[in-house]
Backbone as JSON, one array per atom type, in Angstrom:
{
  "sequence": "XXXXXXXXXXXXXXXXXXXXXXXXXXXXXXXXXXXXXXXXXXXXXXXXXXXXXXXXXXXXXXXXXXXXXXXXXXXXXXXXXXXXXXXXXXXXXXXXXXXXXXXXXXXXXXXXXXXXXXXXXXXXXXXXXXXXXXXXXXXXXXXXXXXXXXXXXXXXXXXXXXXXXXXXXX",
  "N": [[11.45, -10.8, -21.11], [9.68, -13.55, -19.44], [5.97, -12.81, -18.41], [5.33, -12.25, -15.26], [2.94, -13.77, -13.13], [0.26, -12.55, -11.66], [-0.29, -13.68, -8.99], [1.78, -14.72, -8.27], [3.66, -12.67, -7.76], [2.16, -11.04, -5.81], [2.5, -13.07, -3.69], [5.66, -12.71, -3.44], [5.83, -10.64, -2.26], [4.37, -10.92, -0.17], [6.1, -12.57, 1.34], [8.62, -11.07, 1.29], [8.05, -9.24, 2.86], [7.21, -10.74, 5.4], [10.05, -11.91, 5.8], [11.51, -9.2, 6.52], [10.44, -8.03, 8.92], [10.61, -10.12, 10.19], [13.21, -9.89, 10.56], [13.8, -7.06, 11.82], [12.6, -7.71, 14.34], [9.99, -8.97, 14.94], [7.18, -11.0, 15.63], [5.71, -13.2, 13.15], [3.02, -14.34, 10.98], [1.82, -15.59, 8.36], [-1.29, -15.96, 6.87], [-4.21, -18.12, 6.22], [-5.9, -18.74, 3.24], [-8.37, -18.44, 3.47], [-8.79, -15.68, 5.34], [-10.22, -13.08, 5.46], [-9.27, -10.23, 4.09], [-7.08, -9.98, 5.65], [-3.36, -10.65, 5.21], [-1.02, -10.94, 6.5], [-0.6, -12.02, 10.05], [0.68, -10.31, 12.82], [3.01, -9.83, 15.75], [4.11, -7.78, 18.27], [6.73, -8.89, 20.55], [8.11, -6.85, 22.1], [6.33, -4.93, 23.12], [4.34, -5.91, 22.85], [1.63, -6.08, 21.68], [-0.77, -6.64, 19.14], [-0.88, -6.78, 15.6], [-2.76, -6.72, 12.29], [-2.16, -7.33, 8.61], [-2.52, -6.25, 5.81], [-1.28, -7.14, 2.58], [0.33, -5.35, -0.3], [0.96, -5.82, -3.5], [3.17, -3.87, -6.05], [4.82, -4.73, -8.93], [7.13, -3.08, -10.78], [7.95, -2.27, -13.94], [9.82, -0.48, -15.32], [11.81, 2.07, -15.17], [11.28, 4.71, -12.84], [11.34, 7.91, -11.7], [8.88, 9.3, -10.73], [5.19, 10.13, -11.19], [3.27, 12.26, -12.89], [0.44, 13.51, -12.78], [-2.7, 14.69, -13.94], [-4.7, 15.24, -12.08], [-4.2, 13.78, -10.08], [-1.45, 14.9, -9.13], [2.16, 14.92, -8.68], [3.59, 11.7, -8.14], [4.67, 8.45, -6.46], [4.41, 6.42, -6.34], [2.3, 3.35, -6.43], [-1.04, 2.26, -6.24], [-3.33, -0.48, -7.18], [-6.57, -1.0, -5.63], [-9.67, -1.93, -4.18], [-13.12, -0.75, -4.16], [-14.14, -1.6, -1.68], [-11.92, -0.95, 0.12], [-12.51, 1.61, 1.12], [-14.22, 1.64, 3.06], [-12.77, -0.84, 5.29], [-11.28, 0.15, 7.97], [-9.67, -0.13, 10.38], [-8.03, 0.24, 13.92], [-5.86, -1.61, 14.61], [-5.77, -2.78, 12.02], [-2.95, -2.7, 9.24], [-1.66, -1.26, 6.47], [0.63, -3.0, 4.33], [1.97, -1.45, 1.65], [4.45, -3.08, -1.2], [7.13, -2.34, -3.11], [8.36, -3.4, -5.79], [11.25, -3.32, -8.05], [11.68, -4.74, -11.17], [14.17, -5.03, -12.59], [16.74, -4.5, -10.76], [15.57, -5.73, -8.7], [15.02, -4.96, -6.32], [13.66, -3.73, -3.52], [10.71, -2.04, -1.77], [9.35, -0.74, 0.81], [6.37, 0.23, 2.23], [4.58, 1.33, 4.71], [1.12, 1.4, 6.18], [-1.55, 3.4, 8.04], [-4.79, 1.72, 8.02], [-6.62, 3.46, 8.3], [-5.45, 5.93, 7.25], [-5.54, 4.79, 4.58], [-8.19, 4.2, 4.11], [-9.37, 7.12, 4.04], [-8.22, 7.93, 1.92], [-8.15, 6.68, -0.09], [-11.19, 6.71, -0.7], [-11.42, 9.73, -1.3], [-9.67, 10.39, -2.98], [-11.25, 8.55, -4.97], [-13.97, 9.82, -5.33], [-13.0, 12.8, -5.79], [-12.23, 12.37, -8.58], [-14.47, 11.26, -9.93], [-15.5, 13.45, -9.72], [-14.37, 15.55, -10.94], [-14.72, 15.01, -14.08], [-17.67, 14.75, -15.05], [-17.97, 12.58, -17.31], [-16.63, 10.63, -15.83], [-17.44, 7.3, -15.45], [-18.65, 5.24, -12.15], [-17.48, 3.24, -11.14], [-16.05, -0.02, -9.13], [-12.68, 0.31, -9.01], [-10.37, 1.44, -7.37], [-7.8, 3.54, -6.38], [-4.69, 3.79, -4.58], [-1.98, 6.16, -3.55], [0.75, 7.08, -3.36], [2.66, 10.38, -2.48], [4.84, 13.02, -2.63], [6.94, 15.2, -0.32], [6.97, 18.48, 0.07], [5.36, 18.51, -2.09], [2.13, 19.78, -3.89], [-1.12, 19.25, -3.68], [-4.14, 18.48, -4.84], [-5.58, 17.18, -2.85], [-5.96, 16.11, 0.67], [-3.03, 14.09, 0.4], [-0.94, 10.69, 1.49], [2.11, 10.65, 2.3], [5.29, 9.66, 1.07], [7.9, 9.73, 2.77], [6.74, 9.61, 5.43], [6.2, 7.43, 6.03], [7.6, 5.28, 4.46], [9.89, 2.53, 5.25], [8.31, 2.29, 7.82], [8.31, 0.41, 10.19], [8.31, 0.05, 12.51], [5.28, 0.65, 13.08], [4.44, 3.53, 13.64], [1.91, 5.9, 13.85]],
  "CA": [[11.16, -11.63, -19.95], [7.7, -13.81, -19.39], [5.04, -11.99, -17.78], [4.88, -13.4, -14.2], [1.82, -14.22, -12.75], [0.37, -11.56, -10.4], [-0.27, -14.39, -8.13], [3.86, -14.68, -8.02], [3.94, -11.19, -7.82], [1.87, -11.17, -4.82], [3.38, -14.07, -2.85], [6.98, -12.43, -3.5], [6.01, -8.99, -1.45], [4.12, -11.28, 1.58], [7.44, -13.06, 1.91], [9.87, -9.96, 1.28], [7.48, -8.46, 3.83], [7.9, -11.32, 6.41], [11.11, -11.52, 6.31], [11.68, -7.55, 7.15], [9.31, -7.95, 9.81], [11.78, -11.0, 11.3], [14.47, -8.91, 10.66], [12.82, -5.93, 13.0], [12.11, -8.32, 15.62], [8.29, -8.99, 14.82], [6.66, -12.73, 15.35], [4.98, -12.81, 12.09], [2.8, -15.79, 10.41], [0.97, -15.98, 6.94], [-2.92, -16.32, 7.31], [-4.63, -18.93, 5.44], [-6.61, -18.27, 2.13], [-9.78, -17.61, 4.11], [-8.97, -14.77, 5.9], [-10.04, -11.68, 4.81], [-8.14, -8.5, 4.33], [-5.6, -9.74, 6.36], [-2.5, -11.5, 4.84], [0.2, -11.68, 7.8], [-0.71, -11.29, 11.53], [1.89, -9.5, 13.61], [2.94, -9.89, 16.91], [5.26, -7.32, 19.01], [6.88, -9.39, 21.59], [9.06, -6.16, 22.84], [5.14, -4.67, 23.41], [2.92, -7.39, 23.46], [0.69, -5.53, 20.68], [-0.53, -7.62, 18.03], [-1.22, -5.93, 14.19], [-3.07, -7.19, 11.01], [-1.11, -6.41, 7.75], [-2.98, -6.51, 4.26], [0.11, -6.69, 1.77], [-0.36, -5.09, -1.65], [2.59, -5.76, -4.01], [3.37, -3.59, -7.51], [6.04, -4.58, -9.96], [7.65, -1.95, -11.75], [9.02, -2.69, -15.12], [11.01, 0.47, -15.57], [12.99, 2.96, -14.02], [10.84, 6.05, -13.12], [11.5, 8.64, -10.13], [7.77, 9.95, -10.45], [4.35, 9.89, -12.23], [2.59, 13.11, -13.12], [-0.85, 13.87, -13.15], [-3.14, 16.47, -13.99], [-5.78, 15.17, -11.38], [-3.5, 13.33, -8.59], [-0.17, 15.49, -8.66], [3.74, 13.94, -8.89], [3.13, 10.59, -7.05], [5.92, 7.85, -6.68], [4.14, 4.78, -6.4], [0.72, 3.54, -6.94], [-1.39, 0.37, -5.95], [-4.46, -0.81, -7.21], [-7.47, -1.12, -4.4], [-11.31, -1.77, -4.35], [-14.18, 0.0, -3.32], [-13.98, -2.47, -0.15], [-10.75, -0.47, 1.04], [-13.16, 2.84, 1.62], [-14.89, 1.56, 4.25], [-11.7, -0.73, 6.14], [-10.72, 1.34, 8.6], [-9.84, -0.43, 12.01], [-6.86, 0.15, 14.72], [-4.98, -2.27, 14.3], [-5.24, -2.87, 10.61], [-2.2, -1.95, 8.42], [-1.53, -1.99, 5.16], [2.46, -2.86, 3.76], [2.58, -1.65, 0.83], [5.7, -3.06, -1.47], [7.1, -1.4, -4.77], [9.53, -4.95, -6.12], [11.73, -3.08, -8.81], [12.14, -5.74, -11.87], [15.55, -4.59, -13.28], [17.1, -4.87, -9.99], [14.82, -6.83, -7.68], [15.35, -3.96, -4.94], [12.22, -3.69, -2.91], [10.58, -0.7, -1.27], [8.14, -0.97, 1.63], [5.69, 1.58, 3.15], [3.78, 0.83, 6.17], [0.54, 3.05, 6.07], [-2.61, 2.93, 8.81], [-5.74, 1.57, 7.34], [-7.79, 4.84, 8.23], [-4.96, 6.75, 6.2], [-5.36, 4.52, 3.13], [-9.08, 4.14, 3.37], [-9.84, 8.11, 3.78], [-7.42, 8.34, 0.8], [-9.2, 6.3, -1.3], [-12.31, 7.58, -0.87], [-11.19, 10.77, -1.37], [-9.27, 10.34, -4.76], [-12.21, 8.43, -5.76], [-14.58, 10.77, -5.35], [-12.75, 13.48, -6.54], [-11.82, 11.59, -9.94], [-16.02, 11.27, -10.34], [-16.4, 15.53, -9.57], [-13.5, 16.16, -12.02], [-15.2, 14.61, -14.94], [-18.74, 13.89, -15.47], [-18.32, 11.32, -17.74], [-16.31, 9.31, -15.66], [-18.31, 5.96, -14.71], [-17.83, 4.72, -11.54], [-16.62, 1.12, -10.8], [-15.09, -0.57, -7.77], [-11.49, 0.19, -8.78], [-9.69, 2.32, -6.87], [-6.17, 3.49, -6.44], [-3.49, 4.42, -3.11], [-1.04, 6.82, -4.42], [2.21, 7.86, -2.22], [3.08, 11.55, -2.48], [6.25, 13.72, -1.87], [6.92, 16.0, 0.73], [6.26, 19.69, -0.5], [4.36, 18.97, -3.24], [1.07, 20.24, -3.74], [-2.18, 18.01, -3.75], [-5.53, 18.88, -4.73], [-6.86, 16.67, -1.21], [-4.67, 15.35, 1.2], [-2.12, 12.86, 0.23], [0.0, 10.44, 1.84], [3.65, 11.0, 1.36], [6.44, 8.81, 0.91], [8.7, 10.37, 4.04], [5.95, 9.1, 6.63], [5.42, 5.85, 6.12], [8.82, 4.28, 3.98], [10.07, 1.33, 6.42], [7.64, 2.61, 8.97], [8.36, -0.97, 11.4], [7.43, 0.43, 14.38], [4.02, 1.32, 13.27], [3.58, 4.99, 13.8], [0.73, 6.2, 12.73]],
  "C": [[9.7, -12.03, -19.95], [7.17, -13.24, -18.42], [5.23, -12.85, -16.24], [3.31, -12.67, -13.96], [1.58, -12.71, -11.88], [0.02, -12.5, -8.61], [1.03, -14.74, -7.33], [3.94, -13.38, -7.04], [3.3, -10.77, -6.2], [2.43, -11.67, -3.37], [4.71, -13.5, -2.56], [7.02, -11.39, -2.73], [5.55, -9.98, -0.41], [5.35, -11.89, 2.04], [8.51, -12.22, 2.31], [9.02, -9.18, 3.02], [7.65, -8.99, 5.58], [8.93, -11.41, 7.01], [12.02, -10.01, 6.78], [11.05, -8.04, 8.16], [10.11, -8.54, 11.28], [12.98, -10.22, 11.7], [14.55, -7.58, 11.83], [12.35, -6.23, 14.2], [10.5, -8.8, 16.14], [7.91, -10.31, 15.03], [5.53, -12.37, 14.38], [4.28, -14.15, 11.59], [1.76, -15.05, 9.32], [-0.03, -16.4, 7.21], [-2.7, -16.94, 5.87], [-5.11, -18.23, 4.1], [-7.96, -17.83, 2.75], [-9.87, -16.52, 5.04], [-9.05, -13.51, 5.38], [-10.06, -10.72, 5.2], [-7.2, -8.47, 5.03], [-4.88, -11.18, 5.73], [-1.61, -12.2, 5.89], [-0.23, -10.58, 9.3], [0.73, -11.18, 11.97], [1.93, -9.53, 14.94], [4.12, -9.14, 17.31], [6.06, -8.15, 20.28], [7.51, -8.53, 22.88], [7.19, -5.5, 23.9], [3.94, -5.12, 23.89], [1.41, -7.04, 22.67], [0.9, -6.74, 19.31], [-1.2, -6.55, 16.54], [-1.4, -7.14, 13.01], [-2.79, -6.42, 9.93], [-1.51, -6.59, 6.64], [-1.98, -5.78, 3.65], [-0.54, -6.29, 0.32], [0.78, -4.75, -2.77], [2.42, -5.06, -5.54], [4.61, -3.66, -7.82], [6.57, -3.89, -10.83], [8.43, -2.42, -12.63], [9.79, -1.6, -15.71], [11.01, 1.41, -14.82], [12.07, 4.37, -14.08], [10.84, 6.62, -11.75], [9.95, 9.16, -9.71], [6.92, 9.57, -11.67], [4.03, 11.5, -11.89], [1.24, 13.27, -13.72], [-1.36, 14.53, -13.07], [-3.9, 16.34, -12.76], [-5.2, 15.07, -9.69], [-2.36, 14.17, -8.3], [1.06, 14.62, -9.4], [3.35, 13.13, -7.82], [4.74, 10.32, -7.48], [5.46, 6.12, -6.7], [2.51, 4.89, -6.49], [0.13, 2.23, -7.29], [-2.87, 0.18, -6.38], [-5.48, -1.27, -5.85], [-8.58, -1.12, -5.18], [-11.84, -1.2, -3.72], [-14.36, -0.38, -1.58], [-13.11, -1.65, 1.01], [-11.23, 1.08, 1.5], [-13.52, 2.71, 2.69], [-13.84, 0.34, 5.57], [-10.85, -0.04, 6.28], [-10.59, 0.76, 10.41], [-8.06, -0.06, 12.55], [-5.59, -0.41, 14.65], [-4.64, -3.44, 12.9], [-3.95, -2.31, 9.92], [-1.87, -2.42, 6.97], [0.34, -1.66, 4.94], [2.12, -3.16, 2.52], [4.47, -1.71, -0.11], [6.01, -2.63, -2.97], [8.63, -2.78, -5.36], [10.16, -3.83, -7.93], [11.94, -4.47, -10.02], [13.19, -6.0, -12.54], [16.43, -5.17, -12.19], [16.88, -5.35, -9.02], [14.56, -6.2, -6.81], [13.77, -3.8, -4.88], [11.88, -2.33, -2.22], [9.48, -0.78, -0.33], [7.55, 0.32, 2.83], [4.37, 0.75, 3.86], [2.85, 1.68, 6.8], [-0.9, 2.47, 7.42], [-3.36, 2.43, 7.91], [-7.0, 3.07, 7.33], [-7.04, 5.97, 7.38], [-5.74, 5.73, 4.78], [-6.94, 4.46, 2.92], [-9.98, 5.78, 3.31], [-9.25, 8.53, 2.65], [-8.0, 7.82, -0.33], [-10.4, 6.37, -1.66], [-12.14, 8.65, -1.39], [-10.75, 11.09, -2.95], [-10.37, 10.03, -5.85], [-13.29, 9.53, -6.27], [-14.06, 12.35, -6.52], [-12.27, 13.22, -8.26], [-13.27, 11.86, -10.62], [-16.22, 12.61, -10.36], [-15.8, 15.84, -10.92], [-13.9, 15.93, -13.4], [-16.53, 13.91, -15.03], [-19.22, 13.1, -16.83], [-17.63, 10.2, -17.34], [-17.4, 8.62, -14.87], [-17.69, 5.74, -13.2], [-17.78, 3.1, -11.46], [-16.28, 1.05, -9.37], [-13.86, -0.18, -7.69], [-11.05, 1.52, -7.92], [-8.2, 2.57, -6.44], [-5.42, 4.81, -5.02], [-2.39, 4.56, -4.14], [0.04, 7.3, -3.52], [2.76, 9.24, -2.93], [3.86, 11.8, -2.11], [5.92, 14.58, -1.54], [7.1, 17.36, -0.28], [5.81, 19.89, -1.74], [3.22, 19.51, -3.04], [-0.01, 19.7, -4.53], [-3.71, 18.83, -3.83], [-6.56, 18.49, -3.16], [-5.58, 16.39, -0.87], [-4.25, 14.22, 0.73], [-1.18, 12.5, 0.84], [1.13, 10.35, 1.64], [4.54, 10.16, 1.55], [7.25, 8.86, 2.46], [7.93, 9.38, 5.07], [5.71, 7.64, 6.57], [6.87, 4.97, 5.31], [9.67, 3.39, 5.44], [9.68, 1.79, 7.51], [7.13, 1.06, 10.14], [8.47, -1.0, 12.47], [5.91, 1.07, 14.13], [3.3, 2.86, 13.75], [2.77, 5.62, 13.01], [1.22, 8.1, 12.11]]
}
């Protein structure tokens, strides 16, 4: 199969994401290209609460129940982020991340605060730089979803808490 774009790849989770959202009863709209860190504003109409939703889509090209690492643990998913996502951290930020299977198209969406994902990525980072002094650092950084009684060198967010979390509980 040809590579798609990650620009595709992108676009295909803010839409999958919209339409859940409609589906859930949400008034949802697509921000422009100049807004940043937020993709789709959110509106509750049952509440009258409104939420900003930075989407962050990975395509999986094969079939795996888990990753294993010596540093992070057994994860299940796993999104690229920048240094930027350490320090957003507001209220009514959220981030949806989506996991788009490529075999069978099946989608997977977790719905995490922004003060979870950006004390998490600090945190990994950091500890990535203690664990090895020769790693460099850079900007990249990486949100990792964890399972429930594993065991994590720092806290990690887990899969359970946050999978179609469309009522926003933090």
């Amino acid at each position: 199969m040809e590579k798609i774009s990650s620009n595709y790849v992108a676009l295909s989770g803010e839409f999958a994401v919209l339409s859940k959202l409609a589906f859930h009863g949400f008034d949802a709209n697509m921000t422009l290209g100049n807004t940043k860190n937020i993709d789709i504003l959110v509106s509750d109409p049952r509440t009258n609460l409104m939420y900003q939703l930075e989407v962050k889509t990975s395509l999986n090209t094969r079939i795996k129940e888990s990753t294993k690492s010596e540093n992070f643990g057994t994860f299940a998913f796993s999104w690229i982020m920048g240094k930027k996502h350490e320090i957003i951290s507001r209220k009514e930020l959220w981030y949806c991340f989506v996991s788009i299977d490529l075999e069978s198209g099946g989608q997977r969406f977790f719905i995490v605060p922004s003060n979870v994902v950006s004390k998490y990525v600090e945190m990994q980072h950091k500890y990535w730089l203690n664990k090895n002094k020769k790693h460099q650092d850079s900007d990249m950084r990486v949100f990792r979803l964890g399972f429930k009684g594993e065991k994590y060198n720092f806290e990690t967010p887990i899969i359970e808490d946050y999978e179609n979390n469309w009522n926003f509980k933090k």
